[in-house]
N, C-alpha and C positions, 0 to 999 in steps of 0.2 A: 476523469474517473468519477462514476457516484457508487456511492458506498452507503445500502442499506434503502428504505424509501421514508426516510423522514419525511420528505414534503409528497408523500403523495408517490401511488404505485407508476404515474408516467414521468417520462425523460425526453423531452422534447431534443431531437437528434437533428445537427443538418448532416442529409446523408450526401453528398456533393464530399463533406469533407471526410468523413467515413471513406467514402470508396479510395478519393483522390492519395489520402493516406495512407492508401491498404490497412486500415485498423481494423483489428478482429472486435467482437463483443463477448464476451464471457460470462455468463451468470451462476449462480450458483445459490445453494440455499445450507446455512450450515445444521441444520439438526434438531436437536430439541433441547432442554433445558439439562435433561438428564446427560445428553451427547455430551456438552459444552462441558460440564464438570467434570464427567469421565476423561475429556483432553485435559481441563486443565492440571487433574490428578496424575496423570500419565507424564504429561511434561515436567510437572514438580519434580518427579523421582527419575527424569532422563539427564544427560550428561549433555543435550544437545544446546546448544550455544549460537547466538545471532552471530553472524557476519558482520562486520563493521569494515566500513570503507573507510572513514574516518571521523574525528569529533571535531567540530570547531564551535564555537563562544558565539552565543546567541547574535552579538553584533555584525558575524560573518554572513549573517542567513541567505543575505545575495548571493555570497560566492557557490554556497552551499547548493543554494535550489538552481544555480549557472552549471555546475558540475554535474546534477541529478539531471536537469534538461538535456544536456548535450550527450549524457548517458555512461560520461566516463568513468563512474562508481563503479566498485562488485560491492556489494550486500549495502548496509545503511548508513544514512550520512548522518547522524547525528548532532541534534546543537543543544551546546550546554549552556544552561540557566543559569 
């Protein structure tokens, strides 16, 4: 996954593993300064709430990122500090 172009607008891809994997690519641009506030304004006063699959204790984080890989979550794994 990259996320944003901190290092620079390219992403050096091997496409072999792309195709082999059937992985899509997705982009997206979110908006402007004034968008980004207007979400965050709208979200403050909505009732909608993250998914949580489960919390476990930052010492777990193996098991945690074993369970994200393998895909068996619904919504987010969180680890607590």
């Amino acid at each position: 996954m990259i996320c944003g172009v901190t290092t620079g607008a390219e992403a050096p891809t091997h496409l072999q593993a792309l195709y082999w994997n059937q992985l899509s690519v997705l982009g997206s641009t979110f908006g402007s300064h004034e968008d980004f506030r207007l979400m965050l304004r709208t979200m403050a006063g909505s009732s909608l709430e993250p998914v949580i699959d489960s919390v476990l204790p930052l010492d777990r984080a193996k098991e945690a990122f074993a369970r994200m890989d393998a895909g068996d979550q619904f919504g987010k794994i969180v680890l607590r500090v």
